[in-house]
Backbone as JSON, one array per atom type, in Angstrom:
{
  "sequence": "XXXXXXXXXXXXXXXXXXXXXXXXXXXXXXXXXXXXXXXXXXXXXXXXXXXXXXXXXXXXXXXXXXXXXXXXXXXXXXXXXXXXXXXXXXXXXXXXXXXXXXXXXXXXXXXXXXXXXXXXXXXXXXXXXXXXXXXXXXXXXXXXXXXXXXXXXXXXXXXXXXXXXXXXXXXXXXXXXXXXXXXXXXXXXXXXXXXXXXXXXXXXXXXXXXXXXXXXXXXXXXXXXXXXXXX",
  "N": [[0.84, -1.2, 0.0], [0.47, 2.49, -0.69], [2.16, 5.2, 0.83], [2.13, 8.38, 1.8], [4.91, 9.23, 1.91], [6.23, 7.19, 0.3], [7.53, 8.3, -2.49], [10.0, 9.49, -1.15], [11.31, 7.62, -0.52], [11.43, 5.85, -2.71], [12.93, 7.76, -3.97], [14.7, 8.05, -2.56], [16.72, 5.53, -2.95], [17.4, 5.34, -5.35], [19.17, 7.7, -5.04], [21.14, 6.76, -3.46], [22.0, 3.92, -4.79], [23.15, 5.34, -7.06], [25.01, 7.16, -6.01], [26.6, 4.47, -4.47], [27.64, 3.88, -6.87], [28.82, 5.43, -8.43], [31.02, 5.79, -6.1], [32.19, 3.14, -6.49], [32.98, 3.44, -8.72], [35.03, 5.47, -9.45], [36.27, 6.08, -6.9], [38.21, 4.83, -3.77], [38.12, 1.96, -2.19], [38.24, 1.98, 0.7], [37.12, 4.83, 0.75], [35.06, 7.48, 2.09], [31.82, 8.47, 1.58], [29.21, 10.78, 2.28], [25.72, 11.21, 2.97], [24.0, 13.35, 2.97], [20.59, 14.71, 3.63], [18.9, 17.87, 2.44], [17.05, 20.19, 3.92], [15.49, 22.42, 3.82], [12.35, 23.84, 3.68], [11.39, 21.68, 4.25], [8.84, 19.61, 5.68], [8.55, 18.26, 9.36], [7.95, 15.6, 9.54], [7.98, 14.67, 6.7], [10.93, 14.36, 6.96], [11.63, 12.99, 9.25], [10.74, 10.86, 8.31], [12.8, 10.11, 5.97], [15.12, 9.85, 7.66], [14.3, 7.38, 9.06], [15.02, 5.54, 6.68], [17.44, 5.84, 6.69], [19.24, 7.85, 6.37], [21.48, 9.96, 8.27], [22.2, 12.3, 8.62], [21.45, 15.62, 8.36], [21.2, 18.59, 6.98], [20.74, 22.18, 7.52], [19.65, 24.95, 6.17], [18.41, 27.55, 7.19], [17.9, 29.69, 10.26], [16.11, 30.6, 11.33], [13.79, 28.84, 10.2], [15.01, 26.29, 10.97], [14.46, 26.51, 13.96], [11.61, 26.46, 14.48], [11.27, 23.77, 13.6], [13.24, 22.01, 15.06], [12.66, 20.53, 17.36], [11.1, 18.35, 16.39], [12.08, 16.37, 15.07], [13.77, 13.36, 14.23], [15.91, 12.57, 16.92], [18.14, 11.02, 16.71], [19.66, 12.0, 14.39], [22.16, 13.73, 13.14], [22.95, 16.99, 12.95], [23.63, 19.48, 10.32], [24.52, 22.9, 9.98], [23.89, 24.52, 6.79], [23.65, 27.2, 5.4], [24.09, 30.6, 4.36], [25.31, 32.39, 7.74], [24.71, 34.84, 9.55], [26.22, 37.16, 11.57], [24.86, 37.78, 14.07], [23.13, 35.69, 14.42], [24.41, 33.37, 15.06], [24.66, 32.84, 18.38], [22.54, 31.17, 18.41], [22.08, 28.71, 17.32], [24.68, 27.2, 18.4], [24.31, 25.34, 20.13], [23.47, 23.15, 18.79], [24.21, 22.63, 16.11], [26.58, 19.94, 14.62], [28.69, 20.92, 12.85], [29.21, 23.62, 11.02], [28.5, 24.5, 7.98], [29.27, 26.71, 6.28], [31.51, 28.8, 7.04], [32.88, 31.79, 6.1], [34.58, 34.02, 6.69], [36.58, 35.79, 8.81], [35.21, 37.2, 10.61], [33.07, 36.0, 10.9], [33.92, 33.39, 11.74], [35.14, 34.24, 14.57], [33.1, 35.08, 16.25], [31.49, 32.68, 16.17], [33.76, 31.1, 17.47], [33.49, 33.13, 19.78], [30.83, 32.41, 20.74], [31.16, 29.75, 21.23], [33.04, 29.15, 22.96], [31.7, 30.02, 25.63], [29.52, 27.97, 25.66], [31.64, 26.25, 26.29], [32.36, 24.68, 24.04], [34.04, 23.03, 21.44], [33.63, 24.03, 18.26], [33.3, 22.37, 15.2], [33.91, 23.55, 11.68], [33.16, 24.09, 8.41], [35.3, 25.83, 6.0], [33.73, 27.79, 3.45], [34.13, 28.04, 0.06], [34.05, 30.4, -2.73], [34.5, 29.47, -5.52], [33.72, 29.74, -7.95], [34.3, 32.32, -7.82], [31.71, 34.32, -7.81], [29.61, 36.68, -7.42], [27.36, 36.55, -6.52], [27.13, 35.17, -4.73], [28.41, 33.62, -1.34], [31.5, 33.06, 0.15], [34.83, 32.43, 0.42], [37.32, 33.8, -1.51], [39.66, 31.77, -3.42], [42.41, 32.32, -3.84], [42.61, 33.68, -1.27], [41.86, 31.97, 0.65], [44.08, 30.65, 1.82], [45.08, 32.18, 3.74], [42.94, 32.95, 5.63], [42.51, 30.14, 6.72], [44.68, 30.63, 8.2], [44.76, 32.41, 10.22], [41.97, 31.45, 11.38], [42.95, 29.34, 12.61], [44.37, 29.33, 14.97], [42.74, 30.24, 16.56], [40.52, 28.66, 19.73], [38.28, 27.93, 19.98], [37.07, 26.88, 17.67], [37.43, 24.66, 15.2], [38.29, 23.1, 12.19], [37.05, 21.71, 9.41], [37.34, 21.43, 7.33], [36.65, 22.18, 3.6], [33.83, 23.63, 1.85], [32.07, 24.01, -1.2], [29.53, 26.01, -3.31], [29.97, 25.08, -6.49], [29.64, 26.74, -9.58], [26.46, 27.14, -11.84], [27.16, 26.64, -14.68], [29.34, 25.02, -16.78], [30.19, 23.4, -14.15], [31.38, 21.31, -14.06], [34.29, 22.29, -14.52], [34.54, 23.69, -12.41], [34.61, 21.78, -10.04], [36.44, 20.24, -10.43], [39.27, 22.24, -10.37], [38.07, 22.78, -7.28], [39.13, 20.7, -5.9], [41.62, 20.36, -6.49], [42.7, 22.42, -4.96], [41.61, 21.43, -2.37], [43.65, 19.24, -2.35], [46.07, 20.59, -2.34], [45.68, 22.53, 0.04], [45.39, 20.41, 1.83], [47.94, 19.04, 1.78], [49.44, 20.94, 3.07], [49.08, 20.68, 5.55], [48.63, 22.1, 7.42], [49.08, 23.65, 11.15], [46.45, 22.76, 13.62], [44.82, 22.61, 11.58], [42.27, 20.88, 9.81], [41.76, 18.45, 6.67], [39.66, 16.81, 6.4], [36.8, 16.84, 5.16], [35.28, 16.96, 1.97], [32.98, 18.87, 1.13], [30.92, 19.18, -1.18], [28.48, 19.31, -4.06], [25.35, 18.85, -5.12], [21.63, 18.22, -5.92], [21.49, 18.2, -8.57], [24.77, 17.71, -9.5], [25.44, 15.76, -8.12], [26.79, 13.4, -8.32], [28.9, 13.87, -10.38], [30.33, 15.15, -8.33], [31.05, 13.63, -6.24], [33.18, 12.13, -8.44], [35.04, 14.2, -8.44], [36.14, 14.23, -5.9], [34.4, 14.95, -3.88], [33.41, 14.61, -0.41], [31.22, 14.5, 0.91], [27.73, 14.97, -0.13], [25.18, 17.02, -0.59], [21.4, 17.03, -0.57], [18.94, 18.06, -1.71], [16.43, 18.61, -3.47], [16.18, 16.15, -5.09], [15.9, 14.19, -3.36], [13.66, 14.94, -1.56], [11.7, 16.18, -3.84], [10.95, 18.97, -5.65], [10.19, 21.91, -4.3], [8.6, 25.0, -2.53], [10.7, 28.02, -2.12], [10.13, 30.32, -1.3]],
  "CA": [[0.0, 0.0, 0.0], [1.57, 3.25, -0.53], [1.86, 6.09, 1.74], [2.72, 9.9, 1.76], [6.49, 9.46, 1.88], [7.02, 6.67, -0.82], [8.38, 8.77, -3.36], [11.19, 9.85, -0.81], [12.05, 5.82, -0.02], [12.04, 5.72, -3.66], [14.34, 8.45, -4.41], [16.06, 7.96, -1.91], [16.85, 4.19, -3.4], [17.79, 5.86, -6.45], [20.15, 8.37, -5.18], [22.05, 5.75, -2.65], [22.66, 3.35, -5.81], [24.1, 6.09, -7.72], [25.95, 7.12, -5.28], [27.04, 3.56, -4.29], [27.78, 3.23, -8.38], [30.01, 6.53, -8.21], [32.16, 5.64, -5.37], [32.49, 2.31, -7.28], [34.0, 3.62, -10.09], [35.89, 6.63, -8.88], [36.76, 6.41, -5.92], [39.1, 4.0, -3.4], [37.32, 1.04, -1.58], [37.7, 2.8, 1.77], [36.3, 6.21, 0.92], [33.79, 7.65, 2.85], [31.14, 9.67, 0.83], [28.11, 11.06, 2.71], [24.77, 11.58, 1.93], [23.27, 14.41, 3.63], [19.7, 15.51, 3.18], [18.81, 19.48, 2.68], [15.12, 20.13, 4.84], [14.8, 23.42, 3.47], [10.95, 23.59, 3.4], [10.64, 20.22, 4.05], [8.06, 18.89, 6.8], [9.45, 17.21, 10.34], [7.3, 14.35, 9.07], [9.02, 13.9, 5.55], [11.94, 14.58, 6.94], [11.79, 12.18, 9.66], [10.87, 9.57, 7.14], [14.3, 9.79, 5.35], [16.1, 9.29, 9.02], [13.78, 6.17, 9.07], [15.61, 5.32, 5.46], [19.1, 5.42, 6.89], [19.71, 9.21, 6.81], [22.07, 10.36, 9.1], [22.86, 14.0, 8.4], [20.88, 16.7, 7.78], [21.5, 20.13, 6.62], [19.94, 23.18, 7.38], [20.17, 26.56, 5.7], [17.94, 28.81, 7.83], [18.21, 29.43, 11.34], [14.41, 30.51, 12.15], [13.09, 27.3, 10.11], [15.63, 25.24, 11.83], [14.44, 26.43, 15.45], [10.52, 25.87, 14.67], [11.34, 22.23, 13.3], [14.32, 20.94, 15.51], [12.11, 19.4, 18.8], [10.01, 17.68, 16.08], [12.96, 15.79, 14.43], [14.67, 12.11, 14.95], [17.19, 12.84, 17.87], [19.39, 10.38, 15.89], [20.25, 12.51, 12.96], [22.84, 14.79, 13.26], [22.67, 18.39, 12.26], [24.69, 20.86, 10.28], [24.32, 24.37, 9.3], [24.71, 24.67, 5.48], [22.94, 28.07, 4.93], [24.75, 31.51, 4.68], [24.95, 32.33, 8.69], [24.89, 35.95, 9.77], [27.1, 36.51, 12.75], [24.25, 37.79, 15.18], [22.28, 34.73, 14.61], [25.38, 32.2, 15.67], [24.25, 32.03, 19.03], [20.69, 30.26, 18.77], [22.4, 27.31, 16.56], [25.97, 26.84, 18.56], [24.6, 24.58, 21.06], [23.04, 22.14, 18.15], [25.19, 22.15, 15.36], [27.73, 18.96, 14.86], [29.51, 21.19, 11.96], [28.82, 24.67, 10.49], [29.57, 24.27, 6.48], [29.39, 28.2, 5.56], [32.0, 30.14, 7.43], [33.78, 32.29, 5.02], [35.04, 35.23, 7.0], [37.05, 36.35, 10.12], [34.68, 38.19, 11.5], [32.34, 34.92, 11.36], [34.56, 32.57, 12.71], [35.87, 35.2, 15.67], [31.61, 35.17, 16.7], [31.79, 31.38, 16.5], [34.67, 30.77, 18.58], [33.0, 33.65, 21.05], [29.91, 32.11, 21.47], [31.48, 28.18, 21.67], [33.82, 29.61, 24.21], [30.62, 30.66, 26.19], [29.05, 26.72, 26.38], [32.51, 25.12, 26.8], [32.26, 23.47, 23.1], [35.02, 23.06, 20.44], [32.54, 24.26, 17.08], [33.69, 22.23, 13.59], [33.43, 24.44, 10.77], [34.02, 23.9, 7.22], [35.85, 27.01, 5.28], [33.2, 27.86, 2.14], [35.03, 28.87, -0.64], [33.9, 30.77, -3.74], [35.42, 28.47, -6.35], [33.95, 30.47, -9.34], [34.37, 33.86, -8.0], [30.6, 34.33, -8.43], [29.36, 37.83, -6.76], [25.79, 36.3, -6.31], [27.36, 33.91, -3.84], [29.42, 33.65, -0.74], [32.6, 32.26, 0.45], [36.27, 33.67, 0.34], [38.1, 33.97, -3.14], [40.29, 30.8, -3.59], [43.49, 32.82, -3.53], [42.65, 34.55, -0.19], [41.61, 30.47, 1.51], [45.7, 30.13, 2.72], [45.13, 33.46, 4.75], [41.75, 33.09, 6.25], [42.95, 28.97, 7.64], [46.08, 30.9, 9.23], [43.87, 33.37, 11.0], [41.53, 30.68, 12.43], [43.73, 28.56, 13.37], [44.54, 30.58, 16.14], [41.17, 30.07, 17.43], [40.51, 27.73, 20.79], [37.2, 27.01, 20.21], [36.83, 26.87, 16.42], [38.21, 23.47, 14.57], [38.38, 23.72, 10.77], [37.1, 20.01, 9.43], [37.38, 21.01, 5.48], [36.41, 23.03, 2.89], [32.36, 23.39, 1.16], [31.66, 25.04, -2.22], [28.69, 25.42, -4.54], [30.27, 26.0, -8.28], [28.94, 27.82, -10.62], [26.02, 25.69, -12.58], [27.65, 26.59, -16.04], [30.5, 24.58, -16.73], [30.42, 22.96, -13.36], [33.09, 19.92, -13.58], [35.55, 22.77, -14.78], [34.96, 24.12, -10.43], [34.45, 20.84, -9.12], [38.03, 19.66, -10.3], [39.21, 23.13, -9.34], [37.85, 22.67, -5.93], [39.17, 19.45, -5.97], [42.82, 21.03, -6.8], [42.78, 23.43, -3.93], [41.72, 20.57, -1.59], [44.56, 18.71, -2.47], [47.11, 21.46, -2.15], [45.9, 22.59, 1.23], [45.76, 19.09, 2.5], [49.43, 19.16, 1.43], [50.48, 21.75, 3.72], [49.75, 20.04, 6.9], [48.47, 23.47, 8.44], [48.77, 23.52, 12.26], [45.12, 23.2, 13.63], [43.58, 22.5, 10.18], [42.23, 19.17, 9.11], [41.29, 18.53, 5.84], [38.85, 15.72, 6.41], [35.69, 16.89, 4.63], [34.93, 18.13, 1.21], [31.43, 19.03, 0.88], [30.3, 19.94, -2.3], [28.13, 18.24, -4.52], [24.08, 18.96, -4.82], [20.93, 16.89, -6.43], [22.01, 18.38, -9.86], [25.84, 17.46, -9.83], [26.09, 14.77, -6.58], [27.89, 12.44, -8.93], [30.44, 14.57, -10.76], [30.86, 15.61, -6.96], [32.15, 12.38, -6.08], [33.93, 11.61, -9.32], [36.04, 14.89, -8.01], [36.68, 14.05, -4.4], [33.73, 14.96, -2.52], [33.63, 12.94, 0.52], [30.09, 14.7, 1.67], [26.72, 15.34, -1.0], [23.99, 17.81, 0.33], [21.11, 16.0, -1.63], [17.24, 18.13, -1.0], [15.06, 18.33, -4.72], [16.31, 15.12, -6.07], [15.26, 13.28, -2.47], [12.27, 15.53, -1.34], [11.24, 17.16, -4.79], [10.55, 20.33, -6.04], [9.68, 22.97, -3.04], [8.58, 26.6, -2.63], [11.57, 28.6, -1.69], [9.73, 31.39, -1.15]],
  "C": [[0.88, 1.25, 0.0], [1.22, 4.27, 0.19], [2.37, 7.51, 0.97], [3.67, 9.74, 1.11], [6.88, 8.45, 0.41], [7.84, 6.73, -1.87], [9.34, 8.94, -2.83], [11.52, 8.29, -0.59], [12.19, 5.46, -1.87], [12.92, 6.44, -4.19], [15.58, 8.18, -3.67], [16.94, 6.41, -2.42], [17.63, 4.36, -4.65], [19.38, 6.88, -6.32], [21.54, 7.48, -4.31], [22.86, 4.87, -3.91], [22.86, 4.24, -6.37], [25.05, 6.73, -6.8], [27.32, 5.75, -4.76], [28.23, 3.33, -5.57], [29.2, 4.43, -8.71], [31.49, 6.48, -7.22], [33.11, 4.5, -6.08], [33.44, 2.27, -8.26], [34.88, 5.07, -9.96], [36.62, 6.81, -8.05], [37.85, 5.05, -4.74], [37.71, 3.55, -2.93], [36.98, 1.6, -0.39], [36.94, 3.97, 1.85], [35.13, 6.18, 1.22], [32.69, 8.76, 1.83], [29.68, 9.85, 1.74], [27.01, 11.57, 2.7], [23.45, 12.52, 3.12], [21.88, 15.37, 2.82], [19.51, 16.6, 3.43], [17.58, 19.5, 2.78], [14.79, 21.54, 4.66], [13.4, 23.76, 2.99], [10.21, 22.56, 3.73], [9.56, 19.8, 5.96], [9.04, 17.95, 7.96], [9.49, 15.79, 9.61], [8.18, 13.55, 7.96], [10.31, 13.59, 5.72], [12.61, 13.38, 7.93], [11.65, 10.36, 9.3], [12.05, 9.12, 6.33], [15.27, 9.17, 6.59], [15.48, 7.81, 8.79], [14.51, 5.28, 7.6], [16.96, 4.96, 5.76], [19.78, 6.86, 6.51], [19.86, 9.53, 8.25], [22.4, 11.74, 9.51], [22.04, 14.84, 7.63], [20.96, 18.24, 7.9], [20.4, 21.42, 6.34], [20.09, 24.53, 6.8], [19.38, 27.92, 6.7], [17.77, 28.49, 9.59], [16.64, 29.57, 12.2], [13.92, 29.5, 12.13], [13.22, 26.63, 11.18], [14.79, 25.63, 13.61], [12.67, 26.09, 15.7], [10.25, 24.66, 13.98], [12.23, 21.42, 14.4], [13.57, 20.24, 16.68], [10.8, 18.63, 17.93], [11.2, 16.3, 15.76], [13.28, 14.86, 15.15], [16.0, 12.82, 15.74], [18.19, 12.27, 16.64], [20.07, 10.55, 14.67], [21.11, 13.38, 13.51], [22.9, 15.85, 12.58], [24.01, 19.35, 11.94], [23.79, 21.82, 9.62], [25.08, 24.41, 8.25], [24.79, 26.13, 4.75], [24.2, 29.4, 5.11], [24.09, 32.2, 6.2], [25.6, 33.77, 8.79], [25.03, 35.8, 11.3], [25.64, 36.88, 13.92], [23.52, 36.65, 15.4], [22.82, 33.3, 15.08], [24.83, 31.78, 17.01], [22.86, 31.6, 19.36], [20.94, 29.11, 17.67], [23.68, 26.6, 17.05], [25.57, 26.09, 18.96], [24.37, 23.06, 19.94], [23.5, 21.36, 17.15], [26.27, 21.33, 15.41], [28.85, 19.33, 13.88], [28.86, 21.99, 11.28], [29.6, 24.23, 8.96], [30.08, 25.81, 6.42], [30.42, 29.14, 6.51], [33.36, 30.34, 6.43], [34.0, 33.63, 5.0], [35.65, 35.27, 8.32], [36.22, 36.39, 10.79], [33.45, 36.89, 11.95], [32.9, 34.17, 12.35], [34.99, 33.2, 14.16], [34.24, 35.03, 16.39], [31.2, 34.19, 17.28], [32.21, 31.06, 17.68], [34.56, 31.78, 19.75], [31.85, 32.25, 21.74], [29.93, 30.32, 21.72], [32.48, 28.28, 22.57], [32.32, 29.72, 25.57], [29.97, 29.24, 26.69], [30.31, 25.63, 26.6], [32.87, 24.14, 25.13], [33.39, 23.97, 22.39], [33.63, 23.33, 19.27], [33.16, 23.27, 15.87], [33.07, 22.9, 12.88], [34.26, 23.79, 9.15], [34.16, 25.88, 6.57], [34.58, 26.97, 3.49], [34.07, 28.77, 1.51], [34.26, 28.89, -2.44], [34.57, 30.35, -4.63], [35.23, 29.32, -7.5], [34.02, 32.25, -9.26], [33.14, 34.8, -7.85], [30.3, 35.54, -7.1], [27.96, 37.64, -6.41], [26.25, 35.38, -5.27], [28.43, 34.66, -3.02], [30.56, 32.8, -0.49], [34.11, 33.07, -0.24], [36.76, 32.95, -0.75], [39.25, 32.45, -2.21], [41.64, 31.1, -3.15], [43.6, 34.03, -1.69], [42.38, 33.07, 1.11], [42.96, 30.34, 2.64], [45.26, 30.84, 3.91], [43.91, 33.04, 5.93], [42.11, 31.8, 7.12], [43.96, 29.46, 8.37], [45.56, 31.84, 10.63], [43.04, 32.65, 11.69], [41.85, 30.13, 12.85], [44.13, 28.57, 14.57], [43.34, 30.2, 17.2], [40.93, 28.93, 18.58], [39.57, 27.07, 20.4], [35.78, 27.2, 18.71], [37.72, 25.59, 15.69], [38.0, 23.64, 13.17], [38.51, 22.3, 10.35], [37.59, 19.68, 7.85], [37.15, 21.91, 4.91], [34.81, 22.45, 2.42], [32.6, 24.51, -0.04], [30.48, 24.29, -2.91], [29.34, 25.95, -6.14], [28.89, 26.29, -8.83], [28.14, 26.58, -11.48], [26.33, 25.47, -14.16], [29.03, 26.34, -15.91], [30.88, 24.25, -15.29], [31.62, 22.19, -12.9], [34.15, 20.68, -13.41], [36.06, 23.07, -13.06], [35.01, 23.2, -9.96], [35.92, 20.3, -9.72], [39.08, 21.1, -10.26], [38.98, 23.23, -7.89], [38.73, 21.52, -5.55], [40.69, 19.41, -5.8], [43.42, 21.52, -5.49], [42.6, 22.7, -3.0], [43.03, 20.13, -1.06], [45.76, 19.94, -1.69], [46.64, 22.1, -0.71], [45.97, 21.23, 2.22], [47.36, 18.72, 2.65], [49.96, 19.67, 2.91], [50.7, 21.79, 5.18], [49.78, 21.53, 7.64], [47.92, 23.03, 9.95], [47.15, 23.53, 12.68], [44.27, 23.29, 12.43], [43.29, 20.93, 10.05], [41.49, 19.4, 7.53], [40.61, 17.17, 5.55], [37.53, 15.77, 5.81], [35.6, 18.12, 2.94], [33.9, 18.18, 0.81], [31.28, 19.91, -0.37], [29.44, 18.36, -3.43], [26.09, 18.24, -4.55], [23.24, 17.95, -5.71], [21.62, 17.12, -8.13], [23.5, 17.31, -10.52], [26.47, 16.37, -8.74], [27.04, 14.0, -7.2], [29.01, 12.92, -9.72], [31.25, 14.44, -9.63], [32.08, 14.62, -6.68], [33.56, 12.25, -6.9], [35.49, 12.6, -8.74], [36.15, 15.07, -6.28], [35.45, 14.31, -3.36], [33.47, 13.95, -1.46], [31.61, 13.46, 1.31], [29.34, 15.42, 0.55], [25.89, 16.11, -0.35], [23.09, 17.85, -0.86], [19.3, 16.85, -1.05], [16.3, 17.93, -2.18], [15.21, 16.75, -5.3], [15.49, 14.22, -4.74], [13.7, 13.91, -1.97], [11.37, 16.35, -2.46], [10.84, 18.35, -4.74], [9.93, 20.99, -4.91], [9.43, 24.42, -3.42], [9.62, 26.95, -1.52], [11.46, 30.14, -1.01], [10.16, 31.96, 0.49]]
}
């Protein structure tokens, strides 16, 4: 009999074997790739139906949504902040977040590492980085990335897990092996207080290029929950 949710247990079925089929052929036997749903719009309900699926990680972009959905939600998912985060609104998401993707400024991270100083927590953050330059988007210019990891580094109660970008959707692969580049070469340099354990990029459009170029983490919402008002 079918219910509400079926279409998400079927997409989601769909995007797991391609994913599965991508690591397969791209990637080493051990690699980790992760498949994080985006609940932007989406219902506790639907949303708690994907946890019931074998979703683990879910990504939020807004911080109001997120605070009149989070006491509906499976405890057993873990939550990040994917959304562009404006510094006054850091503390009403520090205590919940298991990893901020979007900080891609000083003045963010310095807000951060106030207000995770304040409950005692270490924060993980990934560094977003503007891969195509794109002035409709955030995240720090590619050539300014060295600077900005030397400057948080510094930080007590700020950890730095990776890098996130969205490329540009024209001529995509050209940023996603670009991003992919820049990974590499800061992973290289073995920066004090940096890890380079996560590269998040990768959406329903391009999840599998993603992979093909190193992503180790997908953020996956129209292809698993379809089409939404963004409004």
């Amino acid at each position: 009999m079918k219910t509400d949710f079926d279409y998400i247990s079927e997409n989601y079925r769909h995007i797991y074997a391609e994913i599965a089929e991508a690591k397969a052929k791209y990637r080493a036997v051990d690699d980790n790739v992760d498949f994080m749903a985006v609940t932007k719009t989406v219902t506790p309900e639907a949303v708690n139906h994907a946890v019931s699926l074998g979703i683990k990680l879910l990504g939020e972009n807004r911080v109001q949504e997120y605070e009149s959905k989070k006491d509906f939600y499976d405890p057993s998912a873990r939550v990040h902040f994917i959304g562009h985060l404006q510094t006054n609104k850091v503390k009403y998401i520090i205590n919940d977040m298991d990893l901020i993707h979007s900080v891609d400024s000083l003045k963010l991270a310095a807000e951060i590492d106030k207000q995770a100083e304040k409950i005692k927590k270490i924060q993980n953050v990934l560094i977003e980085v503007n891969i195509g330059e794109e002035e409709s988007k955030s995240g720090v210019a590619p050539e300014n990335l060295e600077q900005l990891l030397a400057e948080i580094a510094v930080m007590k109660n700020v950890h730095v897990k990776g890098l996130m970008t969205i490329p540009p959707s024209q001529n995509s692969e050209k940023f996603l092996y670009k991003m992919q580049e820049l990974y590499l070469d800061i992973s290289s340099k073995n920066m004090d207080n940096i890890d380079m354990d996560i590269l998040s990029m990768g959406m329903s459009g391009d999840y599998v290029k993603a992979i093909e170029y190193g992503s180790t983490l997908v953020r996956i919402g129209t292809a698993l929950f379809g089409a939404r008002n963004y409004a």
